[in-house]
C-alpha positions as CSV (number, residue, x, y, z in Angstrom):
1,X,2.9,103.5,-9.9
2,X,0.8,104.3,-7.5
3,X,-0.5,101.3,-4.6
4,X,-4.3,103.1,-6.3
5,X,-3.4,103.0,-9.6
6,X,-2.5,99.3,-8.6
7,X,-5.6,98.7,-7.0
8,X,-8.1,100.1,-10.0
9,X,-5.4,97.8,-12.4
10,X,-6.5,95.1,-10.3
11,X,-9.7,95.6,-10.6
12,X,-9.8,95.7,-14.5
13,X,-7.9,92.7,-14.4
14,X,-10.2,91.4,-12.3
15,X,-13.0,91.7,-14.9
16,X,-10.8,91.0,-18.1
17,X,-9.5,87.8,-16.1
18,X,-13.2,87.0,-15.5
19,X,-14.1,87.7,-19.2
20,X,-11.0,85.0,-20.6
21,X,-12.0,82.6,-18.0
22,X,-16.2,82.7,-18.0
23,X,-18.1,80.2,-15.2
24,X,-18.8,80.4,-12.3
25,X,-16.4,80.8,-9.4
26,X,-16.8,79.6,-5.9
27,X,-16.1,83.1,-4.4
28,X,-18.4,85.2,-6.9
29,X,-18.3,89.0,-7.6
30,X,-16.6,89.7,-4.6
31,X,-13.1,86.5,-4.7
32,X,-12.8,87.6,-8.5
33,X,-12.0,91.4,-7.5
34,X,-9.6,90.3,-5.0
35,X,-8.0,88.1,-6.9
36,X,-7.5,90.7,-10.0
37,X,-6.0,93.2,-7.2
38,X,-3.7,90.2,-5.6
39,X,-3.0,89.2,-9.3
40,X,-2.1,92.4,-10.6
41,X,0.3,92.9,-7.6
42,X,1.7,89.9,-8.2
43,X,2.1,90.1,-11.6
44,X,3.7,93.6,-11.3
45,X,5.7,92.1,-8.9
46,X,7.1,89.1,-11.0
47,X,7.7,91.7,-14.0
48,X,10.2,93.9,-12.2
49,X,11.5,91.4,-10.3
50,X,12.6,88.4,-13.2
51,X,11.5,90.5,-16.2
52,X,13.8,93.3,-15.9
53,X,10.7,95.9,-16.8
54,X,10.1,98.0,-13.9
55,X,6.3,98.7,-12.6
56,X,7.0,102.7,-12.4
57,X,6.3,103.3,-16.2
58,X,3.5,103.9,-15.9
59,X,-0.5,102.7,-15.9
60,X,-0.4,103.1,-19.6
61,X,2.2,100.6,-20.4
62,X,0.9,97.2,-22.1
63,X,3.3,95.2,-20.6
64,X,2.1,96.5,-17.0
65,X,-1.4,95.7,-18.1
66,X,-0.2,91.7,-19.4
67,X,1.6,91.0,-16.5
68,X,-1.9,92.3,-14.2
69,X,-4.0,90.0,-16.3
70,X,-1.6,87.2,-16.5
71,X,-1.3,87.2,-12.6
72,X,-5.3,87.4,-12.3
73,X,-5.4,84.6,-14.8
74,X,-2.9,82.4,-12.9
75,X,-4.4,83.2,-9.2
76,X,-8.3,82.9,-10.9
77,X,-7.0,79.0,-12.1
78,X,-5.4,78.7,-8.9
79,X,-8.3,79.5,-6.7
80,X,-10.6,77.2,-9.2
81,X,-8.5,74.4,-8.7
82,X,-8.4,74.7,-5.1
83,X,-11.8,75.6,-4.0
84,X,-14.3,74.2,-6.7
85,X,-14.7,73.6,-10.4
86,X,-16.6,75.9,-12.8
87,X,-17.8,73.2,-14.8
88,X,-19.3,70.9,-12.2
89,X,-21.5,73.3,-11.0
């Protein structure tokens, strides 16, 4: 795939990571698309690299999709953890 196909994945990600994970996050609009891009690298990255299921198959594939969510959803907790709390806000 594509680094732009990777890029627009991350930023559906992005949204659907925002969507699982409602509040409000210390970076906004803005730190929630880049974190669905770097999550969605990430995640592609961690699903060809120990998952055995290579990132070329295309943007269609569910499992790409999971593993660009699940890395939004890790780096989104991440990022809450580290820089404020949703709920204390």
């Amino acid at each position: 795939m594509a680094v732009i196909s990777w890029i627009i994945l991350g930023l559906l990600a992005g949204a659907a990571a925002k969507i699982l994970l409602p509040g409000k996050d210390p970076g906004g609009l803005i730190g929630t698309t880049l974190i669905g891009i770097a999550g969605a690298f990430i995640g592609g990255w961690i699903s060809s690299r120990w998952l055995d299921h290579p990132i070329t198959k295309g943007f269609y594939d569910g499992a790409t999709w999971i593993s660009a969510i699940g890395g939004a959803l890790v780096l989104l907790i991440v990022y809450r953890l580290l820089f404020g709390h949703s709920r204390s806000r």
